[in-house]
C-alpha positions, 0 to 999 in steps of 0.5 A: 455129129450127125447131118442135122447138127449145127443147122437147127434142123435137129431142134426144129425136128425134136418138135415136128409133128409127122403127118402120114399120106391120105388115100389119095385114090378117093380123089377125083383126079387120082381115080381119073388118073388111075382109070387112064392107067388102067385103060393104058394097061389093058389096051396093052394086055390086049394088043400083045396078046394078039401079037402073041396069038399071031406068033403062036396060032396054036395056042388058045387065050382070051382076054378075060374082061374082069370089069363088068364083075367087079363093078357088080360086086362093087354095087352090089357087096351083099350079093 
C-alpha cells in the first residue's frame, strides 16, 4: 500500500493539474532581493580580497567591477 492509499489523497491526486514555478526574478521584490544579494556578495569579495592582499603583499589582484559592462550590454544587445 503506498503512502497515499487509504487517505484519498491518491484519488484526489489522480486529478491534480501540476503547476510549474514562474520566473520569480522578473518581479520586483525578487530582483530588489537578488540586487541586495548581490550587493551583500560583492562587498564581501571585496573586503577579503583585501584581507587577502594585506596576508600576502606580494601578490597583485584587483577587483574587476563587471557591472558597468554588463548594464551597457544589457541596454544595449545590438552592440
Amino acid at each position: 500500500m503506498s503512502r497515499f492509499e487509504g487517505n484519498g489523497l491518491a484519488d484526489r491526486t489522480k486529478k491534480s493539474n501540476p503547476q510549474d514555478a514562474p520566473v520569480l526574478a522578473q518581479t520586483p521584490d525578487m530582483q530588489a532581493g537578488e540586487a541586495a544579494a548581490i550587493d551583500m556578495y560583492n562587498a564581501a569579495l571585496a573586503a577579503r580580497l583585501e584581507q587577502f592582499k594585506a596576508a600576502h603583499p606580494e601578490v597583485e589582484a584587483v577587483l574587476v567591477d563587471t557591472a558597468p559592462a554588463f548594464n551597457e550590454a544589457l541596454g544595449n544587445p545590438a552592440k
